[in-house]
N, C-alpha and C positions, 0 to 999 in steps of 0.2 A: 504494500500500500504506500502510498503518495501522499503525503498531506500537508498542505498549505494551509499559515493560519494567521489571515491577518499580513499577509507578507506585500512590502514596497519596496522598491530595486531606482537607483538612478544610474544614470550614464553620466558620464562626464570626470573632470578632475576633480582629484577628493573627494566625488563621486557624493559624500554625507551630505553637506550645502548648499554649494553648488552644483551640481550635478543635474540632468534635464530626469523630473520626474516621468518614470516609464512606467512601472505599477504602483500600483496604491490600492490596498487592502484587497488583495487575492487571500479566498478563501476556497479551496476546493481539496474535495478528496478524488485518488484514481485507486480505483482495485486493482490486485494485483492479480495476474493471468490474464490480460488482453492485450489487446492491439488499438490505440486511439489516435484518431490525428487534431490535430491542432491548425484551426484557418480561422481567418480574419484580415482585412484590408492592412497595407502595406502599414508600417507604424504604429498598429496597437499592440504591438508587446512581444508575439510570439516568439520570436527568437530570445529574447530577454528572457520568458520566464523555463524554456527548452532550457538557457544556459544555467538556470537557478535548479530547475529537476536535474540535471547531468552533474552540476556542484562542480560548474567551471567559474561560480560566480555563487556570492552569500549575500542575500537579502541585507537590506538596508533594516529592516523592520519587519518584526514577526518570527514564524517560527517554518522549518521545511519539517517534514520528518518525513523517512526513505529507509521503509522496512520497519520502523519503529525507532527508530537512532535519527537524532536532532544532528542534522547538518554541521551545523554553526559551530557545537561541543564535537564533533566526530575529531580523532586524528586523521591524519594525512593518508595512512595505509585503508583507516575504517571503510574511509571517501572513494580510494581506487578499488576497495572488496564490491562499495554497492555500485560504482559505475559498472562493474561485471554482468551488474546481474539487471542492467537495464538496456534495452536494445534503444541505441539511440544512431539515427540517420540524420545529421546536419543536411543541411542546405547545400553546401560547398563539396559533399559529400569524405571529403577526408581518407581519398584510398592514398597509398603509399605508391610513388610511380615508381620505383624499384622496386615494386614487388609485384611479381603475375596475379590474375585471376585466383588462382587457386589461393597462392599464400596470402593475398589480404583476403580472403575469406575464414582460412584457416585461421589467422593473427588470436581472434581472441582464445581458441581453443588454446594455444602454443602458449600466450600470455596466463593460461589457467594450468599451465602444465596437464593438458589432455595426454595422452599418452600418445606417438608418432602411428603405431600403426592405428589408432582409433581416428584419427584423422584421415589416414588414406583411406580408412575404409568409408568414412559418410562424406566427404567433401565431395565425393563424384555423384553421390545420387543428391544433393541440394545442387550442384551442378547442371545436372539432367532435367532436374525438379521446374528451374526458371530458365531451360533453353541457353546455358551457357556451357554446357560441355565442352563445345567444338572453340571457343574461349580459351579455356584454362592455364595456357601458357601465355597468353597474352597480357600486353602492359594496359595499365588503364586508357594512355593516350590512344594505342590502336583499337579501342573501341568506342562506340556511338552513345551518344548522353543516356538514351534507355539503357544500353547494355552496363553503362556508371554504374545508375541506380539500381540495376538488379543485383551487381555485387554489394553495393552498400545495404543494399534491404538484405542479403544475403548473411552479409555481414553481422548486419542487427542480429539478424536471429538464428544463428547458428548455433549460440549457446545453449539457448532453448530449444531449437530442432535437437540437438544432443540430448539433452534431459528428456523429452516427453516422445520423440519420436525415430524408435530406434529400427536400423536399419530392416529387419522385417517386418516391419509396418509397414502400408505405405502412405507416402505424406501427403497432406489436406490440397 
């Protein structure tokens, strides 16, 4: 779970007083086990509060809590364990252009210490899964903006394809 309470974020220098107010009193819960998107016209906030759920940035005001653990008190390691365990797709999408298809897909597995052959063995059928087998060696730049964002949605949820859907199932 996700819970926002009360929370305001500014931009800018020193961000606390001057800073351009961007949210002011976000108050919302997200349960955990779905899939939610976030839209709204250019400038009201959405990437601002993406970067406060991801805890690439802490609230000016209020409280986050991510699994039951307050943001704000979290240590530095606590922060990088729940970025794990949440599938987040930027905008910019964020693949690594030294690394193929396959290994920024793979990345969070490796980052979780998955084990090597348990990667080769699911990365080809999420692969297959979103039409990008014939992909897999390829760098980000040789492929087309859709084919980006299938690894980066890929990407998001690999971890969870590993937890809940394993290789003799098949996936949704």
């Amino acid at each position: 779970m996700i819970r926002f309470r009360n929370v305001s974020y500014r931009h800018g220098r020193g961000r606390r007083a001057e800073g351009h107010l961007v949210l002011q009193g976000i108050s919302l819960d997200i349960p955990r086990g779905g899939f939610y998107w976030l839209t709204g016209p250019s400038g009201a906030g959405k990437s601002s509060l993406l970067r406060l759920m991801h805890m690439e940035s802490l609230p000016d005001t209020g409280q986050i809590d991510i699994l039951g653990i307050n943001i704000a008190t979290a240590k530095r390691r606590q922060r990088a364990q729940l970025r794990q365990k949440i599938g987040f797709i930027p905008q910019d999408l964020r693949l690594l252009s030294e690394l193929d298809v396959f290994d920024n897909i793979a990345l969070p597995l490796r980052l979780s210490d998955t084990p090597r052959e348990t990667i080769s063995a699911e990365i080809p059928s999420i692969l297959d899964w979103l039409g990008l087998s014939s992909k897999k060696n390829s760098l980000p730049e040789q492929l087309s903006g859709g084919e980006r964002q299938r690894v980066a949605i890929a990407r998001a949820l690999v971890t969870r394809l590993h937890c809940f859907w394993p290789m003799n199932l098949p996936m949704p």
